[in-house]
N, C-alpha and C positions, 0 to 999 in steps of 0.2 A: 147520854143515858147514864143512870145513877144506879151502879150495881146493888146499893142495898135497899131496891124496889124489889130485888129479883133473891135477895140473899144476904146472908153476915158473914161478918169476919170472926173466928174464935179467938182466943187471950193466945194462940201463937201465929195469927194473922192473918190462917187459910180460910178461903172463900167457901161455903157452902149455900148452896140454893136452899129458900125455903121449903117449895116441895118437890118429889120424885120426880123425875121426867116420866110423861105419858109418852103410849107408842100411837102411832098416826091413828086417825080416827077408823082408817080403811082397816083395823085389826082387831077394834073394838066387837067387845060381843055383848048384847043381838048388835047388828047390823046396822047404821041408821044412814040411809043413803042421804038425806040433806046434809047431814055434817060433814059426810066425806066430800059430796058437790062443793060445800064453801070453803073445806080445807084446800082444795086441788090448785086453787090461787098459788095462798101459803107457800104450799109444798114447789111448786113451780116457780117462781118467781122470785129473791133474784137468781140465786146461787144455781138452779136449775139448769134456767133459760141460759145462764150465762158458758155453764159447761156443754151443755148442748150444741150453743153456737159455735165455741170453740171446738168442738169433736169434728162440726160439718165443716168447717173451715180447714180443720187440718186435712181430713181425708180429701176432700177434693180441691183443695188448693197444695198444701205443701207434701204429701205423700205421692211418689212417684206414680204413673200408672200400672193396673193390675198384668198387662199382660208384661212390663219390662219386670216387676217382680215373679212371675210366673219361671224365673230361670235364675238359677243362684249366679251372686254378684256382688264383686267385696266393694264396687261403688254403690249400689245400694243397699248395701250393708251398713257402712259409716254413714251415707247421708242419712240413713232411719237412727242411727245412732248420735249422729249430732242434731238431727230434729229433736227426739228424745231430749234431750240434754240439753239442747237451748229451752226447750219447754219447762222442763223440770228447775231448771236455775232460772225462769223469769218468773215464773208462776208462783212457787215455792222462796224461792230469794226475796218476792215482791212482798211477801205477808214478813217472813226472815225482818229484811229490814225494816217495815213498818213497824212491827208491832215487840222484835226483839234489841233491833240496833236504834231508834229512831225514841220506841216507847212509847208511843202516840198513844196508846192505852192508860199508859200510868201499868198500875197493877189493876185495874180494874176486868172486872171476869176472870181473875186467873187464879186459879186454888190453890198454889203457891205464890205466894209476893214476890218471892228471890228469883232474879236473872239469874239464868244458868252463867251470862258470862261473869257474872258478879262475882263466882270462888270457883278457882278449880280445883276438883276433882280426880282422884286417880283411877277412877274405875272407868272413864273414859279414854280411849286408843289418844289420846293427844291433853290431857289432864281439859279438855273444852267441850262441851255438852255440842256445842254450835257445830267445831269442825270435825265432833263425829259426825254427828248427822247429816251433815255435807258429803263427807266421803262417803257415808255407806250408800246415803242416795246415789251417789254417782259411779260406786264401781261394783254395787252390788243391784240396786232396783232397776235401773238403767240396763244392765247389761243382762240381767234374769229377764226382764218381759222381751226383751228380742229371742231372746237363749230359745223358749220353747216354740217358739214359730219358724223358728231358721232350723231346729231339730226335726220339722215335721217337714220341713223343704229337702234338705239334707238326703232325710231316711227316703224321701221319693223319689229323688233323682239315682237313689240306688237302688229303687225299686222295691223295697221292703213294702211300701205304702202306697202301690199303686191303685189297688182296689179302692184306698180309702176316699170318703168327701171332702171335697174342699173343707168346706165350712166345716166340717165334724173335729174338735180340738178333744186328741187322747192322748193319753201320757204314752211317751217314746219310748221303747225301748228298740233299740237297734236290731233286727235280727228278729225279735218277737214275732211279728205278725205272719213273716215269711216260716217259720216252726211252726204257725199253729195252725198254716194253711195245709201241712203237710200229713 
């Protein structure tokens, strides 16, 4: 694929498309339901299909069952924490090395030419664009998307949140709900 079908490079090397990106046909106004029908492929297929797959496969193959999570548990604590985290470093690492360690792009599509690991920098925690991004994914996103679902388990078994739904996801506060039942 030959990126200056899709765009140029200016006289300091960065990449710009020729035109605006549109937003999905299904937003367009008036309305045209046959575009949006032949878009729906598109939009599906592969990047879709392939996250999709991987969602049903995690939850009903590698996520514990509902009723052993139904009771707090610092074994299935760490196991959702190292699923997490195997997932995030294959999935994540697998693009990392292709397309930052490997280069198999060239500079092709990318609106900077320059590897981040090309020059360090001091405005990143380790002067390397690579092993910020590493750490923050792993000791901040990793341990935030558990953080609020063990906070709503948490506040239940203390009964702050008994009234609540399962499925209903509100921001925690400790103590809150039990004050405002009063």
């Amino acid at each position: 694929m030959d990126d200056h079908q899709y765009g140029m490079r200016d006289k300091r090397g960065n990449w710009a498309p020729h035109r605006r990106a549109e937003p999905a046909p299904i937003w367009h106004r008036p309305f045209n339901a046959k575009k949006v029908v032949a878009w729906i492929p598109e939009f599906l297929w592969p990047w879709n299909a392939f996250h999709l797959a991987t969602s049903i496969i995690w939850v009903n193959l590698l996520i514990p069952s509902w009723q052993s999570l139904a009771t707090f548990s610092l074994v299935n604590y760490f196991w959702l924490y190292g699923l997490n985290a195997a997932g995030i470093f294959l999935f994540y690492g697998f693009f990392e090395l292709r397309y930052y360690i490997q280069r198999k792009q060239q500079n092709r599509f990318k609106y900077n030419p320059k590897f981040p690991s090309d020059a360090a920098s001091d405005v990143f925690w380790f002067q390397s664009q690579n092993l910020d991004n590493f750490t923050r994914s792993f000791f901040a996103t990793i341990l935030d998307s558990g953080r609020d679902r063990d906070a709503v388990d948490v506040c239940k078994q203390l009964g702050d949140l008994a009234a609540m739904d399962d499925e209903l996801a509100l921001p925690v506060v400790p103590g809150a709900y039990r004050a405002s039942r009063a």
